[in-house]
N, C-alpha and C positions, 0 to 999 in steps of 0.2 A: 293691439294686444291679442295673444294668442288664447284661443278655446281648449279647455281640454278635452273637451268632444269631439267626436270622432264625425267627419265630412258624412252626411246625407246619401245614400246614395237611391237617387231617383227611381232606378225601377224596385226599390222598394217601400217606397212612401206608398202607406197603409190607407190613404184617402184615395190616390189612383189607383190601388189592387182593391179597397173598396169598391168604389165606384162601377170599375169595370164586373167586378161578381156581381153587382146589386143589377146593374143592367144584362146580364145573362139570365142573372137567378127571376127579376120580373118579366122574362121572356118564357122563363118554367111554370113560372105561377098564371100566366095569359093561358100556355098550355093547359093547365089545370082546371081552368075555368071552363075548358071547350070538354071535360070529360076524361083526357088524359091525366096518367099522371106527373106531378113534378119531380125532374132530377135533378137531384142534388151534385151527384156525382158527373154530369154531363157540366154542369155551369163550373165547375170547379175545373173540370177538364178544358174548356173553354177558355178560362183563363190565361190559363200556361201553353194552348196547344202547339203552337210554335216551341218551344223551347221542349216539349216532349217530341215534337219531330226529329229535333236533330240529334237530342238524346238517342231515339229509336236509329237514325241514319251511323250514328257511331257506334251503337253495337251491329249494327250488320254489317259494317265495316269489319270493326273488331272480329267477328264471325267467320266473315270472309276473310281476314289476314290468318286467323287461326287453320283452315283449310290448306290454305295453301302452306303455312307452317308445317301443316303434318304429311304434305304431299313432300314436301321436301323434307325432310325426317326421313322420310323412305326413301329415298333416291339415295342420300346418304348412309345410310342402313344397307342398302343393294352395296353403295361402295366397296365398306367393309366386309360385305361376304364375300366378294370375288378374294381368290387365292391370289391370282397374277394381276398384275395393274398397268395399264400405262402410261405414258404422260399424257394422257388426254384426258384418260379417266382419271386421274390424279389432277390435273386441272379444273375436271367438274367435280370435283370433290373439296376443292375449296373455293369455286364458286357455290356450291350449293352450301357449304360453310357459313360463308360470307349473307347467304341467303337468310339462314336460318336464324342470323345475330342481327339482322336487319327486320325482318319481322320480327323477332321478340322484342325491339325498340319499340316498332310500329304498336305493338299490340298494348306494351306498357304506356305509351301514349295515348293511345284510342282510351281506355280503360282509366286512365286518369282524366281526362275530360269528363266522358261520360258520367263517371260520380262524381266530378264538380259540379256536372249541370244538374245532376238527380238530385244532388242535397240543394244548389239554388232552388231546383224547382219545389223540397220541402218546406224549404224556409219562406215561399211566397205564396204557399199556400196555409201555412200556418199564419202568417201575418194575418193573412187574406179571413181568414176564419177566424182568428181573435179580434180583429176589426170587428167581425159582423155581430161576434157575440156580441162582442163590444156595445156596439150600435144597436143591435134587439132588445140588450138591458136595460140601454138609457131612454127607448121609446118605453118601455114599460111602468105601467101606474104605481103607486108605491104600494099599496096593498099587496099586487103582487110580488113586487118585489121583494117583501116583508115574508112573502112564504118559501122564497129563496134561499138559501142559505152561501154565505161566503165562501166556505167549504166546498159547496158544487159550481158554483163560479169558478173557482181556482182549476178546480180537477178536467174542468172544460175546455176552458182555456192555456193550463199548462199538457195534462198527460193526453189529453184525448187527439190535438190539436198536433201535438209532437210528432203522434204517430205514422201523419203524414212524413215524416223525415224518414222513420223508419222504414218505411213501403221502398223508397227509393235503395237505401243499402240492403233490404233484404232480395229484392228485384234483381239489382247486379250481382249478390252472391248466388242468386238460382241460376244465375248467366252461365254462370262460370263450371259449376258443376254438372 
């Protein structure tokens, strides 16, 4: 019999992206104990760090193909100024053509990875953090939780948590302009 549920997919089970923050985050709090402070934002980064690497390696990619797109913009630009042409120069003028519609591929490419991997990496760090509230509510005694309201539960876990999504699309639109 078929599920109508949608297959699992394992690097986002919420108990392994747990797991793995709870053991960064009690390596902040051992920190904390020697006098420093704990970061939040370091164990969160720790998590993902690999996948912000290659994030980071495709924009400067991307970066790099963009350079060399407007290096040849100009050479092609120089084409068209010259009055007289010849077949040579009209030869590199539709190599560097050819150039310029090849990097715009490359760079549409790079560019579409890149914020695939920036919204994965929101969406696992969102997990990541709805798990923990998740798991700090449920060690908490009922009294306290009594002084909690549902209301700030929700807002924590839906808008605040989100916002890591948004970090990533507004990041790539700073890229770009």
């Amino acid at each position: 019999m078929q599920s109508d549920l949608d297959v699992k997919v394992e690097e986002l089970d919420s108990t392994k992206l747990l797991n793995t923050f709870n053991w960064y985050w009690n390596k902040e709090l051992e920190r904390k104990k020697r006098g420093k402070p704990a970061r939040l934002g370091l164990a969160i980064v720790m998590c993902v760090w690999w996948r912000l690497i290659v994030q980071g390696a495709l924009s400067f990619c991307e970066i790099g193909v963009n350079v060399v797109q407007s290096v040849v913009t100009g050479l092609l630009s120089q084409y068209f100024a010259q009055q007289y042409h010849s077949s040579v120069d009209t030869r590199n003028a539709y190599i560097y053509a050819a150039c310029l519609v090849a990097t715009a591929l490359v760079v549409l490419l790079l560019h579409s990875f890149s914020y695939f991997i920036g919204q994965k990496i929101g969406m696992i760090v969102r997990a990541t953090l709805t798990a923990a509230i998740h798991q700090k509510i449920m060690k908490l005694n009922q009294a306290t939780v009594g002084q909690v309201s549902t209301g700030h539960v929700v807002n924590l876990a839906s808008s605040d948590a989100q916002k890591f999504d948004q970090i990533q699309v507004s990041h790539l639109d700073r890229q770009k302009n």
